[in-house]
C-alpha positions in Angstrom: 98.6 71.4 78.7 97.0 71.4 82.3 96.6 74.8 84.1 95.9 74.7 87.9 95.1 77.7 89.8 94.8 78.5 93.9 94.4 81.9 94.7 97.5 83.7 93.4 99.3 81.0 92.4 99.1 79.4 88.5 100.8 76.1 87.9 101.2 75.2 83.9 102.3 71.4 83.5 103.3 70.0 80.0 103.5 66.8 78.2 106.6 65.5 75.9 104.7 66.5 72.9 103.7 70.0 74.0 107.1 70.8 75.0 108.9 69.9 71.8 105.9 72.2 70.2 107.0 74.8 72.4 110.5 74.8 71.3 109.6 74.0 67.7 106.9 76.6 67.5 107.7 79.3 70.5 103.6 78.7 71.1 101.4 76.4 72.1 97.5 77.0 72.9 94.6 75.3 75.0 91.1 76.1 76.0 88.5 75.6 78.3 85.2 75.6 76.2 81.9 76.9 78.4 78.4 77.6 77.5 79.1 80.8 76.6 82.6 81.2 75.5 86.3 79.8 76.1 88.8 80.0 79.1 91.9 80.2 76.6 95.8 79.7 78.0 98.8 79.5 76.0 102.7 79.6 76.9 104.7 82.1 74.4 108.0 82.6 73.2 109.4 86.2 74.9 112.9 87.7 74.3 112.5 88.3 78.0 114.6 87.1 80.8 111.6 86.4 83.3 108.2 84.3 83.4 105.9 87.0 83.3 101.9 86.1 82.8 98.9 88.4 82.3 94.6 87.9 81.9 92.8 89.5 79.2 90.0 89.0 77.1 89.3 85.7 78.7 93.3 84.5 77.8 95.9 83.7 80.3 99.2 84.6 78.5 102.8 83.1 80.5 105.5 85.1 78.2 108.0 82.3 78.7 112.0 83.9 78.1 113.5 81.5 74.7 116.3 80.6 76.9 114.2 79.2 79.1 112.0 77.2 76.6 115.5 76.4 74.7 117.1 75.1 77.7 113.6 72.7 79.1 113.6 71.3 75.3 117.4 70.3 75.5 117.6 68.8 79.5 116.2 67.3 81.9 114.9 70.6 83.6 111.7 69.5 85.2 110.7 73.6 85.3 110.7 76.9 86.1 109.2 78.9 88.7 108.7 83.3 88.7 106.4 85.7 89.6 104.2 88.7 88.3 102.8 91.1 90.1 101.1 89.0 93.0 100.5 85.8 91.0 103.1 82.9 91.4 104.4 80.7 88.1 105.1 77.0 87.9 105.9 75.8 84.5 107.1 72.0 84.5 107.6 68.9 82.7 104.1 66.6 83.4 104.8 63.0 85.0 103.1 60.1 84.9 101.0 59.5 87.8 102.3 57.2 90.3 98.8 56.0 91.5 95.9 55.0 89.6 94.0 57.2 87.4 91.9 57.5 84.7 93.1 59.9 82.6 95.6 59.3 79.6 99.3 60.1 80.2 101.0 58.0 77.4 102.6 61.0 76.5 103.7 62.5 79.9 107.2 61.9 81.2 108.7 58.9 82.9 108.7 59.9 86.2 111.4 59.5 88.5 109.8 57.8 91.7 108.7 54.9 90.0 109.7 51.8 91.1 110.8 49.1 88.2 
């Protein structure tokens, strides 16, 4: 899972495994490791009906409705896109990179623009 963050806005992208362990699991986890301690996001299964996503204790928490998760597992949904407070939320599907790039994406999805 990849996290990226401008000002209040927080962008969470997904590979095929991690979204299957979302809807297998209703969690999945990553970290950041620092000197000193660990940066620490996860995506969790809420009875909710909206994205909602908080900071504490060195976590960032998105509360992700089961609908939701339920209904990204079973389509083609790239994502879904809310708000809490003043922070903005992007949770999608990840894509494979149409340029070059270094970094692995064998399990990212096929994406659309690419040329065959």
């Amino acid at each position: 899972m990849k996290i990226r963050i401008k000002d209040n806005s927080i962008r969470f992208r997904l590979t095929q495994s991690e979204v299957s362990a979302l809807g297998n699991t209703g969690k999945i986890t990553s970290f950041a490791e620092f000197p000193n301690q660990k940066l620490i996001y996860t995506i969790e299964k809420t009875s909710g009906s909206e994205l909602d996503v908080s900071f504490f204790n060195n976590l960032i928490l998105l509360a992700m409705p089961e609908i939701m998760i339920t209904e990204w597992v079973d389509t083609d949904r790239v994502g879904f896109d809310g708000q809490s407070g003043a922070v903005k939320i992007l949770v999608e599907k990840d894509f494979v990179c149409i340029d070059n790039t270094v970094e692995d994406q064998s399990d990212n999805y096929p994406n659309p623009n690419m040329k065959c």
